[in-house]
C-alpha positions as CSV (number, residue, x, y, z in Angstrom):
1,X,108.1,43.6,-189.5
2,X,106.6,43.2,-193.1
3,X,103.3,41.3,-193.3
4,X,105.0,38.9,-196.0
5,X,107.6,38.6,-193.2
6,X,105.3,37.3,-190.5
7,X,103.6,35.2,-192.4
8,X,107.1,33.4,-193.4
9,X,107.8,33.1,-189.8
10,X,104.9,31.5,-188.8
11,X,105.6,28.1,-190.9
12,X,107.8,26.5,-189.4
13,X,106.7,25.2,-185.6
14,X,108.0,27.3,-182.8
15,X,109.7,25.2,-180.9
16,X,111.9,23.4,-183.9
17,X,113.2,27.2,-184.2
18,X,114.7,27.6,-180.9
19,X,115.7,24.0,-180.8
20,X,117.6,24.4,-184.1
21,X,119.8,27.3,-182.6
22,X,121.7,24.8,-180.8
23,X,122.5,24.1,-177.2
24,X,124.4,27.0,-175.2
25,X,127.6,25.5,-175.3
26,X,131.6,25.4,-177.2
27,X,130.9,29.2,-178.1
28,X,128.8,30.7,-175.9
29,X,128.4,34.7,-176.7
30,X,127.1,32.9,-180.1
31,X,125.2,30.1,-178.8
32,X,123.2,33.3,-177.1
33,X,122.7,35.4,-179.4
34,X,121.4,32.6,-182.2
35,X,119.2,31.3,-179.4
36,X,117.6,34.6,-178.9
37,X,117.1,35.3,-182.7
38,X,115.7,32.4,-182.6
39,X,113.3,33.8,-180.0
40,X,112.7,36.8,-181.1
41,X,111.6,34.6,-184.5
42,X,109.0,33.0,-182.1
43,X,107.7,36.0,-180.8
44,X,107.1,37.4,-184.4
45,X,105.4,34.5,-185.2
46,X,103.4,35.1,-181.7
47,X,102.9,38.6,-182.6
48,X,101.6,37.8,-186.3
49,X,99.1,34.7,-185.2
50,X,97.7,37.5,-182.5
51,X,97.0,40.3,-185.1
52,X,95.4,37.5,-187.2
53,X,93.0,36.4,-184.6
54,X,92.3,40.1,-183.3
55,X,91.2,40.4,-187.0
56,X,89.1,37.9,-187.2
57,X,87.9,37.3,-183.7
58,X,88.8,40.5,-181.8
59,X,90.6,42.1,-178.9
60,X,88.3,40.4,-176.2
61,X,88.6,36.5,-177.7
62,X,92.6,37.2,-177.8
63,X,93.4,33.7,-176.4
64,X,97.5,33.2,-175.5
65,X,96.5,29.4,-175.5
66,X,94.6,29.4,-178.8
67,X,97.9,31.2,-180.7
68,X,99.9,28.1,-178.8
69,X,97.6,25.6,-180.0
70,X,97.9,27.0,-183.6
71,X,101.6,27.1,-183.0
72,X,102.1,23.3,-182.0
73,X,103.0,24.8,-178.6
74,X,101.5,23.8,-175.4
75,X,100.3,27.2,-173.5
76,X,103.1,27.1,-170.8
77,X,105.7,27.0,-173.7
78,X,104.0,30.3,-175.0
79,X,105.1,31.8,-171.3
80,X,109.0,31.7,-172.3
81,X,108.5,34.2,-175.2
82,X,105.6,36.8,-173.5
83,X,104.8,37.3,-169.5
84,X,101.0,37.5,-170.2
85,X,97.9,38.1,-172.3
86,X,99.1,42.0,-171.7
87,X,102.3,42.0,-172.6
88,X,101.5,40.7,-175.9
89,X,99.1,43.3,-176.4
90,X,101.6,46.1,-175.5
91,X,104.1,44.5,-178.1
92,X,101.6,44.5,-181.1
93,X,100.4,48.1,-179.7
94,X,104.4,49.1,-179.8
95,X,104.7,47.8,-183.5
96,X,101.8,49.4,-184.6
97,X,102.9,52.9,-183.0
98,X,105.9,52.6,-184.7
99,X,104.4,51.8,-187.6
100,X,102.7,55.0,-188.3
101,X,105.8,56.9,-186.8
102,X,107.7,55.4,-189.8
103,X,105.4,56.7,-192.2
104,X,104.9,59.7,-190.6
105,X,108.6,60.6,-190.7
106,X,109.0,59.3,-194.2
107,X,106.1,61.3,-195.6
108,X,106.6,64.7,-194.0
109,X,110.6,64.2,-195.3
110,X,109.4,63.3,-198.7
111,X,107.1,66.7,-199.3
112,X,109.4,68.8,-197.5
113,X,112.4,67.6,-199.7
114,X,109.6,68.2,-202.9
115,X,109.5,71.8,-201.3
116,X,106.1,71.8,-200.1
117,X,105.4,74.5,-197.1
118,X,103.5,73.1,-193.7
119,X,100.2,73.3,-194.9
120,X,101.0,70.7,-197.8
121,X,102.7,68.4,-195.6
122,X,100.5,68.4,-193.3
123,X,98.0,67.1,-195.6
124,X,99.9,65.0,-197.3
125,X,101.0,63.2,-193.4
126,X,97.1,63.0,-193.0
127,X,96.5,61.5,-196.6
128,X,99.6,58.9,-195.9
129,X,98.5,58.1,-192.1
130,X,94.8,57.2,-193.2
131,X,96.1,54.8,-196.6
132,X,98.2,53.3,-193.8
133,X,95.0,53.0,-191.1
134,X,92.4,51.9,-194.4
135,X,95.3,48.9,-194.7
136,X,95.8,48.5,-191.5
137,X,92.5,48.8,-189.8
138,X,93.2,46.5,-186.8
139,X,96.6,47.4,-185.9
140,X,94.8,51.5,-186.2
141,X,92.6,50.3,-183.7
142,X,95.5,49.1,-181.5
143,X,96.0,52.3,-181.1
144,X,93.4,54.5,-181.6
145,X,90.1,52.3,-180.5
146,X,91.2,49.5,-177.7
147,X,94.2,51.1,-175.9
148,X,94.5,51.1,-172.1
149,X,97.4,53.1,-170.1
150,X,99.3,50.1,-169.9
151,X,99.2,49.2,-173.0
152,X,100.7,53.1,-174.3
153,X,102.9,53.5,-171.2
154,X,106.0,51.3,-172.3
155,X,109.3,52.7,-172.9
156,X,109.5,51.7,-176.4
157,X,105.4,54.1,-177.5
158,X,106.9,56.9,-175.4
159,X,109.7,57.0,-177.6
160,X,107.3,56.3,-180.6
161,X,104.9,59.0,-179.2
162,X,107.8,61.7,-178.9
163,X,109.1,61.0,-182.9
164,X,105.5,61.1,-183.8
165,X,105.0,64.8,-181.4
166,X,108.7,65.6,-183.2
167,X,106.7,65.5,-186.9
168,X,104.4,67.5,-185.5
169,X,106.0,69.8,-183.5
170,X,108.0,70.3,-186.7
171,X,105.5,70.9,-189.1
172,X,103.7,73.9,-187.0
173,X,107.2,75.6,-186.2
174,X,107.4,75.4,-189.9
175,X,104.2,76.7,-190.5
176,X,104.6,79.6,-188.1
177,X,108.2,80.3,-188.7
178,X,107.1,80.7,-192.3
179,X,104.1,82.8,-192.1
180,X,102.0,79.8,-193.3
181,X,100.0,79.9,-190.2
182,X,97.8,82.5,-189.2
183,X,95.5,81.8,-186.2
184,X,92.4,83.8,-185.6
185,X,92.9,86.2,-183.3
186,X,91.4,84.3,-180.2
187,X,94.2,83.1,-177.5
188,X,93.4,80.4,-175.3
189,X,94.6,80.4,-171.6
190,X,95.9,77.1,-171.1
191,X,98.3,77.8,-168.2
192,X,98.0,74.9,-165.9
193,X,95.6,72.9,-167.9
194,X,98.3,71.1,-170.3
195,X,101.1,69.1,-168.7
196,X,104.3,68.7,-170.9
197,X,104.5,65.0,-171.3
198,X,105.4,64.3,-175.2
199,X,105.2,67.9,-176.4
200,X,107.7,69.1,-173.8
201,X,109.9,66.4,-174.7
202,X,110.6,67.1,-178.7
203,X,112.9,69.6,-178.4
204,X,114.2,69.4,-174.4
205,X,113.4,71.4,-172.0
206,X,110.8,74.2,-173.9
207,X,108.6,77.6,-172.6
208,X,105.8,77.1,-170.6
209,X,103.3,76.0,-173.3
210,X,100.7,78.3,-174.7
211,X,97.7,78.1,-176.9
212,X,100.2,76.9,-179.6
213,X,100.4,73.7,-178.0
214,X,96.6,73.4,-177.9
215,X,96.0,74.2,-181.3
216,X,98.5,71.3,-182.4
217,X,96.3,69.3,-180.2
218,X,93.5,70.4,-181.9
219,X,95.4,69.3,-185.4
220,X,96.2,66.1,-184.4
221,X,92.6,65.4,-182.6
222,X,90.7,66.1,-186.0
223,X,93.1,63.9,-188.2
224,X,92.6,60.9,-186.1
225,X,88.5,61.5,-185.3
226,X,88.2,61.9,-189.0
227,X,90.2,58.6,-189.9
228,X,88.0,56.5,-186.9
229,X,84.9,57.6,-187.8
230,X,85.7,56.4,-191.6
231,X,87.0,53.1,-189.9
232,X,84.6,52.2,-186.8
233,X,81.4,53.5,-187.9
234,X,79.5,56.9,-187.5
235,X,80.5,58.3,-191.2
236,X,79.9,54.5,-192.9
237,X,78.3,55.0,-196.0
238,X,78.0,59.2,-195.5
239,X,79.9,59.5,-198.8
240,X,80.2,57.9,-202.1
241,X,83.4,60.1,-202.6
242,X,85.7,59.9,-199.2
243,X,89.0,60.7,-200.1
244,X,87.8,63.9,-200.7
245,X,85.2,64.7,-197.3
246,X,88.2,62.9,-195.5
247,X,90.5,65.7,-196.9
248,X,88.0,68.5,-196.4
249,X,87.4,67.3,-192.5
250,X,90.8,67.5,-192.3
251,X,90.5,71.1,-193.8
252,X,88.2,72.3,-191.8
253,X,90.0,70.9,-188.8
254,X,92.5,72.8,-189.5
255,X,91.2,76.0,-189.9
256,X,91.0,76.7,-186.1
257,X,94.3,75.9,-186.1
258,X,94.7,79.1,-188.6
259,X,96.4,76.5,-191.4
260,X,94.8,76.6,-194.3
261,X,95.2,73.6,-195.9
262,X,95.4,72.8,-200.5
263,X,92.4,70.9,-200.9
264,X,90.1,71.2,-203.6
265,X,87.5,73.8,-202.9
266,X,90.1,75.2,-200.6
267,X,89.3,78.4,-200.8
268,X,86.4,78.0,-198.2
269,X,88.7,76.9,-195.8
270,X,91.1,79.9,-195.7
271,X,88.5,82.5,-194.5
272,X,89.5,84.5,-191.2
273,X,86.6,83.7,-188.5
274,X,83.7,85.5,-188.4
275,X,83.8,88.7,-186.3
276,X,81.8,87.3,-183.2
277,X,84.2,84.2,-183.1
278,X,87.2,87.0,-183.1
């Protein structure tokens, strides 16, 4: 849901919205089904009033009965909408997950329809995924800085987490498929360290994984260390000029990988290791 969205929802009080769908009665497969729209209303507004105060206040002052209180809802009402604390958390952590999946998805099918090869979409997913974390710096953290296993384990972000490994996944087959990238010529041994989980999932049942798998690992580790030091602390005030480190950590990132990647001054970044590293 938009931000402009939630913020409409949250006007009107949340109890006038299930009221006003009408008793369950005369027709009742639509008597239902208004009654949970009207619900599902509710938990949006639940959902927006929580980012708000995780905003302003944080994850650990997230108080179910302070949203009810700013709802005009006592706190057992708040307990027909969400089980618990938790499983409001794990909703905003879901919407967030998609979130980026969206633009993910959308990004790497815009440059690939512009006819850019996997190194330019990759950098262009990176460039779109941080704009969307610098606007959207606590719902990033949802995800990135508080998460617990519970949290990340719901059907809903494994589904998210396999269309976001699906991007990926997508973007290196490109990239080797095409000659675009070019490892160094040091193989990892990863068999038995890596379980399937996500990766194994993108495209059904796959080969046991190799150093492939870890080097997409590797991509994936650098573009989200690079965005959460930018966001939660240890490069604050590094740079006077971060679009462009961000892209060049990126670049460098990427290297090990063997993709070399079209940043400015990128022709540092597209040297084969050095011989000992071989």
């Amino acid at each position: 849901m938009s931000e402009s969205s939630e913020n409409d929802v949250s006007q009107a009080p949340a109890a006038d919205l299930v009221r006003a769908a009408g008793p369950t009665t005369g027709r009742p497969g639509a008597s239902l089904a208004a009654r949970e729209r009207a619900k599902e209303t509710v938990r949006a507004q639940l959902r927006a009033v929580a980012r708000r105060h995780i905003a302003e206040r944080g994850m650990g002052d997230l108080s179910l009965r302070a949203i009810a209180r700013e709802l005009n809802m006592t706190s057992s009402a708040v307990y027909r909408y969400v089980s618990s604390r938790d499983d409001l958390i794990a909703s905003l952590v879901v919407e967030s997950y998609e979130s980026i999946v969206d633009i993910t998805e959308s990004a790497d099918r815009l440059h690939a329809r512009s006819g850019r090869d996997a190194a330019g979409r990759w950098l262009a997913i990176a460039r779109e995924i941080r704009a969307w974390a610098h606007d959207h710096p606590d719902e990033y953290g949802l995800i990135f800085r508080w998460p617990t296993t519970a949290y990340l384990a719901s059907p809903r972000t494994a589904a998210a987490k396999v269309r976001l490994w699906r991007v990926i996944a997508g973007v290196m087959d490109t990239a080797l498929a095409t000659g675009v990238l070019r490892p160094p010529a040091r193989p990892f041994d990863v068999d038995g360290l890596i379980a399937g989980g996500p990766l194994a999932s993108v495209n059904g049942p796959a080969a046991p994984l190799t150093d492939f798998s870890v080097r997409t690992m590797a991509l994936v580790s650098s573009l989200i260390g690079a965005i959460s030091a930018e966001l939660f602390g240890p490069f604050e005030r590094l740079t006077a000029h971060p679009e462009r480190v961000f892209d060049m950590v990126v670049a460098i990132g990427a290297v090990g990988v063997g993709l070399a990647l079209p940043v400015e001054g990128g022709d540092r970044f597209d040297r084969p290791a050095p011989p000992e590293l071989e």
